[in-house]
C-alpha positions as CSV (number, residue, x, y, z in Angstrom):
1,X,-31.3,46.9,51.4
2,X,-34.2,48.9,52.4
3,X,-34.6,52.2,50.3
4,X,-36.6,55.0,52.2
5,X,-36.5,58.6,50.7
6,X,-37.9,61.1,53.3
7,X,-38.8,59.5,56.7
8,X,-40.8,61.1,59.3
9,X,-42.4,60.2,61.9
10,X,-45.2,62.3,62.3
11,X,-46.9,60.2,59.6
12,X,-49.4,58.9,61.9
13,X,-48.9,55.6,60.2
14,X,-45.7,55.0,61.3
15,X,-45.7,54.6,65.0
16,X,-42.8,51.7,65.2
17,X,-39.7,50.7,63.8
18,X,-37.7,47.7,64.3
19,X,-35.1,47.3,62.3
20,X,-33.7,44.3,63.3
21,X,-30.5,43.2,60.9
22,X,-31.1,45.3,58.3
23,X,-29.3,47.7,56.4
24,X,-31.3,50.6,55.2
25,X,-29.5,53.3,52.8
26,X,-31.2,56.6,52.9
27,X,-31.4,58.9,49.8
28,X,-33.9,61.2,51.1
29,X,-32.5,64.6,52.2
30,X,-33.3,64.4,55.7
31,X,-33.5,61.6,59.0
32,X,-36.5,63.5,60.6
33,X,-37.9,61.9,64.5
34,X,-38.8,64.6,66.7
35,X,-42.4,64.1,67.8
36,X,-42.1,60.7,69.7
37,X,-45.5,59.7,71.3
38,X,-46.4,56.2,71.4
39,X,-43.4,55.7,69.1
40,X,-41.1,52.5,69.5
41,X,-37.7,52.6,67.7
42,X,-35.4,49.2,67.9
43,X,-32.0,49.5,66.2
44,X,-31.5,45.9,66.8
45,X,-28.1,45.3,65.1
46,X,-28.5,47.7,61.8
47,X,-26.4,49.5,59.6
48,X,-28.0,53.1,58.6
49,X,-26.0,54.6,55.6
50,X,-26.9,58.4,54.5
51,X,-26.3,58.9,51.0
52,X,-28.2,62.2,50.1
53,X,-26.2,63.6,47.7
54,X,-28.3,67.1,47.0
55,X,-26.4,69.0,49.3
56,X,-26.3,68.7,53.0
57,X,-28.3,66.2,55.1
58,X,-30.1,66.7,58.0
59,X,-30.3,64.6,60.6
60,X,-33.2,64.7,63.4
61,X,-32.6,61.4,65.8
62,X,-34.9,62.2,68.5
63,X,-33.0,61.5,71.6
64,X,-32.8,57.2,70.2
65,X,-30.3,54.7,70.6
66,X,-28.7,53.6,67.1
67,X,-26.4,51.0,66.4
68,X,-24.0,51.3,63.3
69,X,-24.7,54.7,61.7
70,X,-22.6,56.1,58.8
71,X,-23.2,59.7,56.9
72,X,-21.7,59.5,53.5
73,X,-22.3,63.0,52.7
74,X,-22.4,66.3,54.5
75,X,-24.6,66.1,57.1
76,X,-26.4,68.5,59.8
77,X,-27.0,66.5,63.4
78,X,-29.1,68.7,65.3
79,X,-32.4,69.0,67.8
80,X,-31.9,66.7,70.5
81,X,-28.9,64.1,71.6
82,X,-28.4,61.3,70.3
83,X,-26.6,57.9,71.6
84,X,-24.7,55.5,69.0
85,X,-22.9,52.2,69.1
86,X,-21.1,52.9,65.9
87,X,-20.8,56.7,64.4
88,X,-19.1,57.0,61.2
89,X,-18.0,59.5,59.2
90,X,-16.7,60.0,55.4
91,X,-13.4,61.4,54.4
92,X,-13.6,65.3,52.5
93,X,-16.9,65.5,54.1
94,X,-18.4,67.7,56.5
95,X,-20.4,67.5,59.7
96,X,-22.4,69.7,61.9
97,X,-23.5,69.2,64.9
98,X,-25.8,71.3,67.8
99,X,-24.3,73.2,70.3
100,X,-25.4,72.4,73.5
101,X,-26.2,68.7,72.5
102,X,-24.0,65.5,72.9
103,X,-23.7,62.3,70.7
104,X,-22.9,59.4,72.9
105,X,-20.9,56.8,71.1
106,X,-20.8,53.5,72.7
107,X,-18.3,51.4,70.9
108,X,-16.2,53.3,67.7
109,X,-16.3,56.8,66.0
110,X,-15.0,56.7,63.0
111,X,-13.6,59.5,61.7
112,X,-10.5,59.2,59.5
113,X,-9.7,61.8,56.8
114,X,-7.1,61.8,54.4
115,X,-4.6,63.8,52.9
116,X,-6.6,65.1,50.0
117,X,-9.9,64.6,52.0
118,X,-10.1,65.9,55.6
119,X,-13.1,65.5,57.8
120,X,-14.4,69.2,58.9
121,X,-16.6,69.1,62.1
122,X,-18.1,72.1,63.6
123,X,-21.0,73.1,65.7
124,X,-24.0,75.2,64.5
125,X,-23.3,78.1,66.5
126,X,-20.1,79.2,66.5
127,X,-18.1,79.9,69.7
128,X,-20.5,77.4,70.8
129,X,-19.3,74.0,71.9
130,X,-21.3,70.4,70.5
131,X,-20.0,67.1,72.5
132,X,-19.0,63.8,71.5
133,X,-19.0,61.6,74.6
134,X,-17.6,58.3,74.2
135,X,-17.0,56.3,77.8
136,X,-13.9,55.0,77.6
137,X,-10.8,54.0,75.2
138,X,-9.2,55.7,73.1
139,X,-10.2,57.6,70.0
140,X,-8.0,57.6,67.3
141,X,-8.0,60.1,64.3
142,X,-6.6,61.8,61.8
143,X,-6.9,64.4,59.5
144,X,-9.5,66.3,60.9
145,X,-10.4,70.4,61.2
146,X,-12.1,70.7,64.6
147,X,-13.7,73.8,65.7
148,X,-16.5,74.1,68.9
149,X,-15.6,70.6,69.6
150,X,-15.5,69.0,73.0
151,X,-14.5,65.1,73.7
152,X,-15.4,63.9,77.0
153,X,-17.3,60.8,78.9
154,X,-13.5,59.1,79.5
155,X,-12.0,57.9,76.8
156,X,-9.1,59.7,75.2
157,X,-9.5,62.2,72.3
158,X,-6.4,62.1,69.8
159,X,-7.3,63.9,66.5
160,X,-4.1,62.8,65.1
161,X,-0.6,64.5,63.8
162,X,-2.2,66.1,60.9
163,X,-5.4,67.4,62.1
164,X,-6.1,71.3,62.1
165,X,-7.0,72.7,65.3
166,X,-9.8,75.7,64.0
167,X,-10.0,77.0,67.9
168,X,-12.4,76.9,70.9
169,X,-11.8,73.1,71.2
170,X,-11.4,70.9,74.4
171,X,-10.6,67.4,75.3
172,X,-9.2,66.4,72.3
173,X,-4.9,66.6,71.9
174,X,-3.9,66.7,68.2
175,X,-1.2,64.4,68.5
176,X,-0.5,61.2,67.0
177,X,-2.1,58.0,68.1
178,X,0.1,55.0,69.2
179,X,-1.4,53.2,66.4
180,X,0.0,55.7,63.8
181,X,2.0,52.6,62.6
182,X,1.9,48.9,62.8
183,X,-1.7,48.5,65.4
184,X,-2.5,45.3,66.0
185,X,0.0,42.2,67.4
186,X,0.7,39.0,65.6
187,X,-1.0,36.4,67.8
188,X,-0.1,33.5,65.5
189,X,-4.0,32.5,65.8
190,X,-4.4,31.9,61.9
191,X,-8.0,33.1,60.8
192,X,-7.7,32.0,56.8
193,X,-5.2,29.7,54.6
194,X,-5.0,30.0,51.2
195,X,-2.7,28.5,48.6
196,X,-0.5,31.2,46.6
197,X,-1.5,32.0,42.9
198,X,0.4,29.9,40.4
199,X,0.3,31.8,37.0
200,X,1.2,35.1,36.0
201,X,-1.8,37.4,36.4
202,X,-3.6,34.9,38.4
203,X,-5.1,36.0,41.6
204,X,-7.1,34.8,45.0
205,X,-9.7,37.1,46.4
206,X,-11.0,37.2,49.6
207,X,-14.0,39.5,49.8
208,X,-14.0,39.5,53.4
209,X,-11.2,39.9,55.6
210,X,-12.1,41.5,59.3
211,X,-9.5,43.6,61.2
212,X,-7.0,42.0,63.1
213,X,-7.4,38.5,61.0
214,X,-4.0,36.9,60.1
215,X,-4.2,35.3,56.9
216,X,-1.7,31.9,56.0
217,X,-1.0,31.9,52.5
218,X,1.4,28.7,51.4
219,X,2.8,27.9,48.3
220,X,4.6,31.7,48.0
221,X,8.3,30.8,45.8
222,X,11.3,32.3,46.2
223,X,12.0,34.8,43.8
224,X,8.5,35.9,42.8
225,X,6.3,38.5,42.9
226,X,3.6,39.1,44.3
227,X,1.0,41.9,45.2
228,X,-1.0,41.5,48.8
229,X,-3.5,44.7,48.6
230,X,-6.5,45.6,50.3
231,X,-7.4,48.2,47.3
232,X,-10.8,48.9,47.4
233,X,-12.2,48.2,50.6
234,X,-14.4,50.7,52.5
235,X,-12.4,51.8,55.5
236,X,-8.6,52.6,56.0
237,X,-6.3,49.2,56.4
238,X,-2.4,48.7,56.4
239,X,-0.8,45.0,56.1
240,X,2.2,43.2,57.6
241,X,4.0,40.4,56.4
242,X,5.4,37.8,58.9
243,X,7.2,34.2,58.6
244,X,4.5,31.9,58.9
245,X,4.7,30.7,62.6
246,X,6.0,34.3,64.1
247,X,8.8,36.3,64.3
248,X,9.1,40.0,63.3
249,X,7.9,42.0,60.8
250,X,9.2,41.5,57.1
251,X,6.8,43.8,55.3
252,X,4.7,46.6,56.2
253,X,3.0,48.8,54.2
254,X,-0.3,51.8,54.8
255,X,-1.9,54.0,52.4
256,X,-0.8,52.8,49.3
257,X,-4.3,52.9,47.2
258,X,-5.9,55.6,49.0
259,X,-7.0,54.6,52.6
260,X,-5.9,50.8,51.4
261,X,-2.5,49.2,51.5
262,X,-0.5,47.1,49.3
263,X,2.7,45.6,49.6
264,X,4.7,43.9,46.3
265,X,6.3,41.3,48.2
266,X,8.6,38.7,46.7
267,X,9.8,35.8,49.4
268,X,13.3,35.3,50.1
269,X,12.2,31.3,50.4
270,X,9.9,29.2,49.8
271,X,6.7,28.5,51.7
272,X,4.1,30.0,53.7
273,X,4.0,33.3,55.0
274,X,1.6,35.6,57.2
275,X,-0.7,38.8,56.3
276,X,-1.6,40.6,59.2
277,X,-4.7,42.5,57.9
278,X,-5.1,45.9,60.6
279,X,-7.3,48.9,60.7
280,X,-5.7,52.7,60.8
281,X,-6.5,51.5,65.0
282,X,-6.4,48.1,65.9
283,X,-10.6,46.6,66.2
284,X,-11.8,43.4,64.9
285,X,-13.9,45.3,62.8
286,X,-17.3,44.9,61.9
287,X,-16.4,45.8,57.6
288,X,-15.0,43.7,55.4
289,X,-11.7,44.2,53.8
290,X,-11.5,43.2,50.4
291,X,-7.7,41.2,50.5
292,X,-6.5,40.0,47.0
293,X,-3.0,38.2,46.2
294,X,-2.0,38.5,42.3
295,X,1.1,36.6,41.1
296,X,2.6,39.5,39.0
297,X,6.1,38.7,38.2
298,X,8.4,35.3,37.9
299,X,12.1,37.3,38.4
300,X,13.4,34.3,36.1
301,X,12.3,31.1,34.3
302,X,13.3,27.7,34.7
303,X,12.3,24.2,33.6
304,X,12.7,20.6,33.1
305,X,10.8,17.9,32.4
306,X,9.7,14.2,33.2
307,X,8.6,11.2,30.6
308,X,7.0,7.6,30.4
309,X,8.2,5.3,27.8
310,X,5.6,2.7,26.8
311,X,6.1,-0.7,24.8
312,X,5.1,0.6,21.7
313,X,8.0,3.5,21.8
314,X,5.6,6.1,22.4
315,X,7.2,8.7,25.1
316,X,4.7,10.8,27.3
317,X,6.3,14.1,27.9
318,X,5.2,16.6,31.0
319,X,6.5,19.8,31.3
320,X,8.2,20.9,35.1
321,X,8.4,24.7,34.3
322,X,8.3,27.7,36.5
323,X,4.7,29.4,37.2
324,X,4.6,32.0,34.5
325,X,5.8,29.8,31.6
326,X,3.3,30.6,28.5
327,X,5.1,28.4,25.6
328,X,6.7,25.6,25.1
329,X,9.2,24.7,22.3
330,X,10.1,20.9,22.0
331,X,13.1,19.3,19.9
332,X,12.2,15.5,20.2
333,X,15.7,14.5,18.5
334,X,14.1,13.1,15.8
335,X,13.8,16.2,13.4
336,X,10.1,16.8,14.6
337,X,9.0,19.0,17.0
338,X,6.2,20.1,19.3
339,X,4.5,23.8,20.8
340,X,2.5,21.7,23.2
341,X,3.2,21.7,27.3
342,X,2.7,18.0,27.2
343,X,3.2,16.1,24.2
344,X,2.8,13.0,23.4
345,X,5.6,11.3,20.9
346,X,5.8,8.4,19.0
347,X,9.8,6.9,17.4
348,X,10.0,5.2,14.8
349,X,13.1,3.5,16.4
350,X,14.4,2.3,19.2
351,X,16.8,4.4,20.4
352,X,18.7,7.4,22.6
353,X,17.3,10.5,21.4
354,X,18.5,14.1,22.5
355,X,15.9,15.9,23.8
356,X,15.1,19.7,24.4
357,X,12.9,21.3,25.7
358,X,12.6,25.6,25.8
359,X,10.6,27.8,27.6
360,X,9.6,31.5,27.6
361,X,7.3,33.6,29.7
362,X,5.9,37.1,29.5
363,X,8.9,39.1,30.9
364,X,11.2,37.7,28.0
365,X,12.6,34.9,29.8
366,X,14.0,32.0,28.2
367,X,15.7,28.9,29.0
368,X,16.3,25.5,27.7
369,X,16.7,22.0,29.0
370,X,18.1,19.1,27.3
371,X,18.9,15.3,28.3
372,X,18.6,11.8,27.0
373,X,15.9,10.2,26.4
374,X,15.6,6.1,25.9
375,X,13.5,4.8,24.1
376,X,12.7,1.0,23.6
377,X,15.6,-0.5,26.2
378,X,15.3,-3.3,28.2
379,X,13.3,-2.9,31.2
380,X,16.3,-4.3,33.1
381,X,18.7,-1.4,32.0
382,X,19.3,1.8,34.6
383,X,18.4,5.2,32.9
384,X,19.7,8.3,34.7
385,X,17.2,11.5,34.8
386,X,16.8,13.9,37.0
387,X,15.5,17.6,37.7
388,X,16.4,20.6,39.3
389,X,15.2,24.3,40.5
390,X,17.6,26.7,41.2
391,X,16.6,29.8,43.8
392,X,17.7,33.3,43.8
393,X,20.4,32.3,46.2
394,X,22.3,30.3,43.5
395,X,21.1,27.4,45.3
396,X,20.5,23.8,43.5
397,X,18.0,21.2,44.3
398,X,18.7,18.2,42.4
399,X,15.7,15.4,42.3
400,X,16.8,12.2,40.6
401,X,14.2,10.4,38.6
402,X,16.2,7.8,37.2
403,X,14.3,4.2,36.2
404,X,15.7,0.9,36.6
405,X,17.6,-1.0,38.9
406,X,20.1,1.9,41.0
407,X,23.0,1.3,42.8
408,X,24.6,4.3,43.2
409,X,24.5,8.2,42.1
410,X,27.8,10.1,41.0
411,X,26.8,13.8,40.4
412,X,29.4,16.0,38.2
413,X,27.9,19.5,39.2
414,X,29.9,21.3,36.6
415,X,31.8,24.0,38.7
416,X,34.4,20.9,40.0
417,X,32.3,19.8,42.7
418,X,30.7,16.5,43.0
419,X,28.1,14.2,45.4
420,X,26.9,10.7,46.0
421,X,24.2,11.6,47.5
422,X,20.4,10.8,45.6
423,X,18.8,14.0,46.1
424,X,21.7,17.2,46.4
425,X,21.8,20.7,47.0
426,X,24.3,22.7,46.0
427,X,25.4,26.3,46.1
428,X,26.8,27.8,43.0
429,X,29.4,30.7,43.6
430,X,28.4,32.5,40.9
431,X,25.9,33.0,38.5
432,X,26.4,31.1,34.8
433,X,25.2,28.0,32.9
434,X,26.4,25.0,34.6
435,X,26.7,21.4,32.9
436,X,25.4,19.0,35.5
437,X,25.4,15.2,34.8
438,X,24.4,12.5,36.6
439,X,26.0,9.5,36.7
């Protein structure tokens, strides 16, 4: 950044400035250019933020061309017009702006209040009209007082639903925008992928997602929760939540952290979905959102787990619990025991030991899993095992992991249904502990 406090130009050292990509932040009370001789002025592709925060600024532009300017405080635009590629202005602020005069804006004005902080903008003399000319388009606000104003040059001036007509005003209908909800259209051109937290309280943060990206995010489970948000990014965003690949709409959500949205989302399956990230009106924008996805909630535990059996009867343990899990309680059926996700055992005899294994996390969820475990058979000799996740649906998915030489599979699901098949899925009719074996 570039820190100026008062600039004018009729320091007669200062007779250019090209500014290139910069981005210059202002603190000085007042944008002074009046007197222009043998003065050059280049916006180039800038970002000019006005941060005075001593009371109101004033702004002098001297008839230039700017490209992205942005006037964080209240601000005073007067003596002479002014053209800008990208005007912006700041919620529960207040501009002013000469009669007479017009602002040319060539690409966006930005000028989206809230609620609690509408967007007053008058003219210096009152009864007297200033002008905001912008070619063509449409521009979209909202929650805005407007007195003295007049919108013209082509495009279409629509101060929004909640917007305060103050009187003498003209081109502008205070109506809402088409884009009041859902802006831009799912193209199913993916911009980002990301994988899905895995851990309670775990999060992925993007720090900059444009307007209009759709972002893939795999790995979501069934029966979680999750929080998508754009809290705390700069300008006003909502979100949308699609099936990955298209269809419509499963989630939509605007305003919920200010000008930012956020949606709790928890997938009805599991995979990949879609986050549509859109602007209050739909622009590939040239800010970055800040897009975060938190795991925040497991809506159940589960677990199993898998082993090795070495020669020496030593039996290497690893947990298969659901994200979330925090501790781990073993029974190795030998009177000892273990806190650790993934032991590591030794028997003093070959055996069939009785395993268990139980689980918590931090919503108070507990479960337990048990099965026989062999230890020091012949190599020769078959060994059933298996696993299995259950979804919010009552839905099964069995995944055998038995060792040895197998023929067949005989699966007792416990409710008087049964399968031959290696890998099943079964429905449950109702909710319950279930004793599954496989045979």
């Amino acid at each position: 950044n570039i820190q100026w406090k008062n600039f004018e130009s009729s320091n007669s050292n200062i007779r250019g400035l090209i500014l290139g990509s910069s981005t210059i932040r202002i603190y000085g009370w007042q944008w002074y250019i009046y007197t222009i001789t043998n003065f050059t002025f280049d916006a180039g592709t800038s970002k000019i933020i006005f941060d005075y925060a001593g009371g109101t600024l004033g702004f002098t532009g001297g008839n230039l061309s700017y490209n992205h300017t942005q006037f964080l405080e209240n601000t005073r635009i007067y003596n002479l017009n002014n053209t800008f590629n990208i005007l912006e202005f700041t919620p529960g602020k207040s501009y002013t702006l000469e009669a007479s005069r017009t602002q040319t804006v060539n690409d966006s004005f930005i000028a989206l209040g809230t609620a609690s902080f509408p967007i007053t903008i008058d003219s210096d003399a009152p009864g007297s009209q200033a002008t905001i000319s912008v070619d063509s388009g449409l521009v979209c606000e909202d929650y805005l007082n407007l007195i003295d104003m007049n919108g013209t040059g082509g495009a279409t001036f629509r101060a929004g639903g909640n917007s305060v007509d103050l009187g003498n005003n003209s081109g502008w209908s205070f109506t809402c925008c088409e884009q009041c909800e859902e802006a831009c259209s799912y193209d199913n051109i993916v911009d980002s992928t990301f994988a899905a937290p895995f851990l309670v309280g775990d999060s992925v943060n993007i720090p900059c997602i444009q307007s209009g990206e759709l972002v893939r995010i795999t790995s979501l489970l069934a029966g979680l929760t999750y929080r998508i948000s754009t809290c705390g990014s700069s300008f006003d965003t909502q979100l949308s939540i699609y099936p990955a690949g298209g269809g419509s709409s499963i989630a939509f959500n605007d305003d919920a952290c200010g000008a930012q949205a956020e949606i709790l989302f928890t997938p009805f399956a599991t995979g990949a979905y879609d986050v549509l990230v859109d602007r209050y009106i739909c622009n590939n924008s040239f800010e970055c959102a800040n897009f975060t996805i938190e795991l925040v909630g497991t809506g159940g535990c589960y677990t199993s787990f898998d082993y090795v059996v070495d020669s020496t009867n030593t039996v290497y343990y690893t947990a298969m619990s659901s994200p979330g899990v925090d501790t781990w309680t073993w029974d190795f059926g030998d009177a000892t025991s273990s806190t650790i996700a993934n032991p590591v055992h030794s028997y003093s005899y070959p055996t069939d030991y009785y395993v268990c294994l139980t689980v918590t996390d931090p919503g108070g969820c507990n479960t337990t899993w048990c099965e026989w475990v062999s230890v020091g058979n012949d190599s020769d000799l078959c060994n059933a095992d298996y696993t299995v996740w259950v979804d919010t649906s009552k839905t099964a998915y069995f995944n055998e992991m038995s060792t040895g030489v197998v023929n067949s599979y005989s699966w007792d699901f416990g409710d008087g249904n049964t399968s031959t098949n290696a890998n099943p899925v079964h429905l449950y009719s109702a909710n319950g502990s279930y004793w599954a074996c496989l045979t």
